[in-house]
Residue frames relative to the residue before (quaternion, step in Angstrom):
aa qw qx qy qz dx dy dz
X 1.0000 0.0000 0.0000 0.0000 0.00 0.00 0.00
X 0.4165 -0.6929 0.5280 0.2598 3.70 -0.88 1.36
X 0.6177 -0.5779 0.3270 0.4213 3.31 -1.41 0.41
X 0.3589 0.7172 -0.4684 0.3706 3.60 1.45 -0.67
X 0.7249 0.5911 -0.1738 0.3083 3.53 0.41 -2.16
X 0.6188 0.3959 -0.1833 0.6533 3.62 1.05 -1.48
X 0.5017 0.6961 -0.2388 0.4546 3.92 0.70 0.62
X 0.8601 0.0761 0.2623 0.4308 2.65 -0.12 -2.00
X 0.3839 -0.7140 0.3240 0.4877 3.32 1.65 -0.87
X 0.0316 0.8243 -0.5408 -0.1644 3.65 0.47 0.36
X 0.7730 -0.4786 0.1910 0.3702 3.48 -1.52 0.54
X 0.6065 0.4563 -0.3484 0.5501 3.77 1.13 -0.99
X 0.3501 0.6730 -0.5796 0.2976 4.31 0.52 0.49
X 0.2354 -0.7619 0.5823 0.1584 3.86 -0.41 0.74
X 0.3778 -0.6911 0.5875 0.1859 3.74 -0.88 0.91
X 0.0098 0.6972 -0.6898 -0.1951 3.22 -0.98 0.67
X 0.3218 -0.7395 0.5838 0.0934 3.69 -1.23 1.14
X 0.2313 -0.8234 0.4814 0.1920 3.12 -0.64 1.39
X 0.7043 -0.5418 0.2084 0.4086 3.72 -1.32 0.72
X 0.6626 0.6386 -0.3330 0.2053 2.89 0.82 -0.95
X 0.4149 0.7942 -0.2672 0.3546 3.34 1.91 -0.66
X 0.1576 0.7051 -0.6696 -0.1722 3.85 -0.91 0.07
X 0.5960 -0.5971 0.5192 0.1370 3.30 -1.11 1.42
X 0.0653 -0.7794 0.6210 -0.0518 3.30 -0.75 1.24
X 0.0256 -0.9388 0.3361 -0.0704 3.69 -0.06 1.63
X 0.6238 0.2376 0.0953 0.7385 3.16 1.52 -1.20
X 0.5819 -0.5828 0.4776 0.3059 3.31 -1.61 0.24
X 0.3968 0.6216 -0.4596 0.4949 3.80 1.23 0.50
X 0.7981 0.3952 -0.2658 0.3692 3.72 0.73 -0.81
X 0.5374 0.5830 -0.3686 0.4853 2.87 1.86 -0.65
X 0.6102 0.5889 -0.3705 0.3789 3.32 0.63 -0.85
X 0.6834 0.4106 -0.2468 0.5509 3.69 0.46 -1.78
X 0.2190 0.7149 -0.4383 0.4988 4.32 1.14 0.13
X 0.9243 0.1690 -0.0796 0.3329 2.86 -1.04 -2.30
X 0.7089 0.4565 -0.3831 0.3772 3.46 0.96 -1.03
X 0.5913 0.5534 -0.4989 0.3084 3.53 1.00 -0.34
X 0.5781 0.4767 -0.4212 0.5110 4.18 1.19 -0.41
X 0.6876 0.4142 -0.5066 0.3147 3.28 0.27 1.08
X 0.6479 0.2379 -0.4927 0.5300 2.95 1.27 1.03
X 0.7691 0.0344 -0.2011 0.6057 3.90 0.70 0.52
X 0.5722 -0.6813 0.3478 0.2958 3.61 -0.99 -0.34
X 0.1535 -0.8687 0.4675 0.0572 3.21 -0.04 0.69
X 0.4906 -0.7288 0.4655 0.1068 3.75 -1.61 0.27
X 0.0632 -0.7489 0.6484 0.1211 3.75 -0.65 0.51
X 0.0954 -0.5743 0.8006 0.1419 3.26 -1.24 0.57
X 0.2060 -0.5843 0.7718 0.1430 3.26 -1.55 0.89
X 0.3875 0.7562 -0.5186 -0.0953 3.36 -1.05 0.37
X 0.6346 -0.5871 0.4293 0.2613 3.08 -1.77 0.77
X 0.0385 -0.8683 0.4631 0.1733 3.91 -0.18 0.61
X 0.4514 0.5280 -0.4710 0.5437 3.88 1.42 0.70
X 0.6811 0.4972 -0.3770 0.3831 3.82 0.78 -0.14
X 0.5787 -0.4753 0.4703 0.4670 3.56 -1.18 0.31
X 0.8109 0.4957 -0.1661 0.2629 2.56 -0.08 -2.78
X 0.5661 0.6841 -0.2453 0.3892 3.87 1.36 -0.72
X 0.5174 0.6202 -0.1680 0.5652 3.25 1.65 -1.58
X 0.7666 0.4836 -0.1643 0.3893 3.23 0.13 -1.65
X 0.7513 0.3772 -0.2436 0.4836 4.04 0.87 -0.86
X 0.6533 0.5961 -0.3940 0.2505 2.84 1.52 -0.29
X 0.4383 0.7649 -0.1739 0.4388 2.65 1.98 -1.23
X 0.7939 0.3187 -0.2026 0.4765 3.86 0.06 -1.30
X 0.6677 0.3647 -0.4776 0.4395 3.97 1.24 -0.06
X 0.7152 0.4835 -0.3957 0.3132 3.33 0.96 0.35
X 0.4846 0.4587 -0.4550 0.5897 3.04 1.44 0.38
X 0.6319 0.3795 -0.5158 0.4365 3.85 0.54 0.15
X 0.6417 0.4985 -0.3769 0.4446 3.46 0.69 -0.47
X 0.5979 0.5336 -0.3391 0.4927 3.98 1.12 -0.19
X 0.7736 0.3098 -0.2274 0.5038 3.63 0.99 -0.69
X 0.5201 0.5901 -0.4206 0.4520 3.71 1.19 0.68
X 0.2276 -0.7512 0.5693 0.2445 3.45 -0.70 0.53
X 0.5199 0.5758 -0.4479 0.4445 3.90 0.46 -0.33
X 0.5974 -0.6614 0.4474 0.0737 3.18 -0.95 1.45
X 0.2012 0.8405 -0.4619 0.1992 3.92 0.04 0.38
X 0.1279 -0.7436 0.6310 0.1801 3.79 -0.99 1.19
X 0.1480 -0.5966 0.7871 -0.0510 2.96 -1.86 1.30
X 0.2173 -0.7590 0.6128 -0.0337 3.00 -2.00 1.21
X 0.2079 -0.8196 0.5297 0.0667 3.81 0.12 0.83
X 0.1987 -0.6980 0.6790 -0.1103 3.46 -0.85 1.49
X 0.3172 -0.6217 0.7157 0.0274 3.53 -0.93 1.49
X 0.2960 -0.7976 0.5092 0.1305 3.72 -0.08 1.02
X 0.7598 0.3818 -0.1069 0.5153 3.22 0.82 -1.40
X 0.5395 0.4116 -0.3329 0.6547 4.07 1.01 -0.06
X 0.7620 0.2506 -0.1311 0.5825 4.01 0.34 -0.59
X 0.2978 0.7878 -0.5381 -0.0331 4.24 0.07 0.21
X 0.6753 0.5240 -0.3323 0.3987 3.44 1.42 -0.06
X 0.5413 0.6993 -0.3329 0.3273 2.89 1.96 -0.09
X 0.6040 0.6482 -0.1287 0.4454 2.60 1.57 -1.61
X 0.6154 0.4432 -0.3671 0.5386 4.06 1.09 -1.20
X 0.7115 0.5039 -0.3556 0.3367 3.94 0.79 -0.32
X 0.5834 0.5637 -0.2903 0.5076 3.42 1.70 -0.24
X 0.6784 0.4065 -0.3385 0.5098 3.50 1.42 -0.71
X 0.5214 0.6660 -0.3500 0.4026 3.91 1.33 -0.23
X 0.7975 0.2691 -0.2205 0.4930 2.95 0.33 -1.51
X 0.6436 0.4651 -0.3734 0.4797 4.00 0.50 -0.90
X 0.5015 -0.6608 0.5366 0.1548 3.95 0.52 -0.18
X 0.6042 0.3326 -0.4493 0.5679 3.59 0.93 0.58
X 0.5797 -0.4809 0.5987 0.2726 3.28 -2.14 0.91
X 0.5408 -0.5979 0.5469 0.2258 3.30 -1.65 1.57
X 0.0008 -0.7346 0.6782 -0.0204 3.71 -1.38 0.99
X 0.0625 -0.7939 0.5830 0.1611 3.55 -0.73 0.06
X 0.4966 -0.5159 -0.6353 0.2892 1.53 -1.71 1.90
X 0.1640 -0.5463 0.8165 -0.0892 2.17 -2.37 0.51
X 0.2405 -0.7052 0.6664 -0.0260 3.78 -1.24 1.51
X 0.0727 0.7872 -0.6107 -0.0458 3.84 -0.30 0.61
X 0.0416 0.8553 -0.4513 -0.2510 3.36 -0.41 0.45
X 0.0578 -0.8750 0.4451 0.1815 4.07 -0.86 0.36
X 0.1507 -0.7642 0.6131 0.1321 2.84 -1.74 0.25
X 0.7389 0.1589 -0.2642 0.5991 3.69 -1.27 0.66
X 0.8167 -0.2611 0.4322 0.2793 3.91 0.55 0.37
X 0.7092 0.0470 -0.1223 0.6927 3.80 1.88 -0.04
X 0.6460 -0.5257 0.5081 0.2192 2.64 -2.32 1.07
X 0.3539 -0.6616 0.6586 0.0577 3.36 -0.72 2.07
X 0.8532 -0.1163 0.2451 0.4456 3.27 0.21 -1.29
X 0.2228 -0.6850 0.6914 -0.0551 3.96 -1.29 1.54
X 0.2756 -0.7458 0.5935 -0.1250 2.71 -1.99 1.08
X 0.3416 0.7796 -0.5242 -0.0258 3.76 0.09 -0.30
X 0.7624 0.0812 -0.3779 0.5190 3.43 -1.76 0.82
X 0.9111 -0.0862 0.1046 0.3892 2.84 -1.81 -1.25
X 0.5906 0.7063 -0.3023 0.2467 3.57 1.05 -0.01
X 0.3993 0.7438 -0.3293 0.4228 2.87 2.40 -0.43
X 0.1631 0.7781 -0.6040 -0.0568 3.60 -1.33 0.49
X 0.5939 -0.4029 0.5098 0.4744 4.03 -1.00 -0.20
X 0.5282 0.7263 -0.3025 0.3193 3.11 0.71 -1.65
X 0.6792 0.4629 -0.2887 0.4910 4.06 0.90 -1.29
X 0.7662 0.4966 -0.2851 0.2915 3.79 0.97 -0.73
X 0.6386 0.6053 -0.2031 0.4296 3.23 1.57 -0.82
């Protein structure tokens, strides 16, 4: 790996996905998702994994989400591995597609959206 890569992230960089994550792949997960914010709120990270600035927010909400004790579901969207998934989350919920991007719902709608450095835990609790 070039110094650029250990840097910037180059393409051969292995994610490590933390547990707390549920993988949103198909429109089954979205679903089992929306219906679950109707009994608590939950989170989507959309994120872009070719992008720095994406990398980078993703990073620091997971290190806020590691130093919280309060229990909280979050759902992680590979934008670029899932894009039709993602244009259906900004359709049906009514908010314009950003990346990254934190949406957070309840009863089934987008209470509240984030994108870049504006993202925080802080929107779910």
């Amino acid at each position: 790996m070039s110094f650029f890569d250990k840097i910037f992230g180059g393409k051969s960089e292995v994610s490590e996905q933390k547990s707390f994550w549920k993988k949103i792949e198909d429109e089954a997960d979205l679903k089992s998702a929306i219906e679950n914010s109707n009994t608590h709120k939950i989170g989507i990270f959309k994120h872009s994994t070719s992008c720095f600035i994406s990398k980078t927010v993703l990073r620091n909400f997971e290190k806020e989400v590691e130093n919280q004790d309060e229990k909280v579901e979050l759902y992680y969207l590979d934008l670029l591995a899932h894009r039709l998934l993602s244009n259906k989350i900004a359709e049906d919920l009514g908010i314009r597609h950003e990346s990254p991007q934190f949406i957070v719902i309840e009863n089934g709608k987008a209470v509240n959206n984030a994108s870049h450095q504006d993202i925080s835990l802080s929107q779910l609790l």
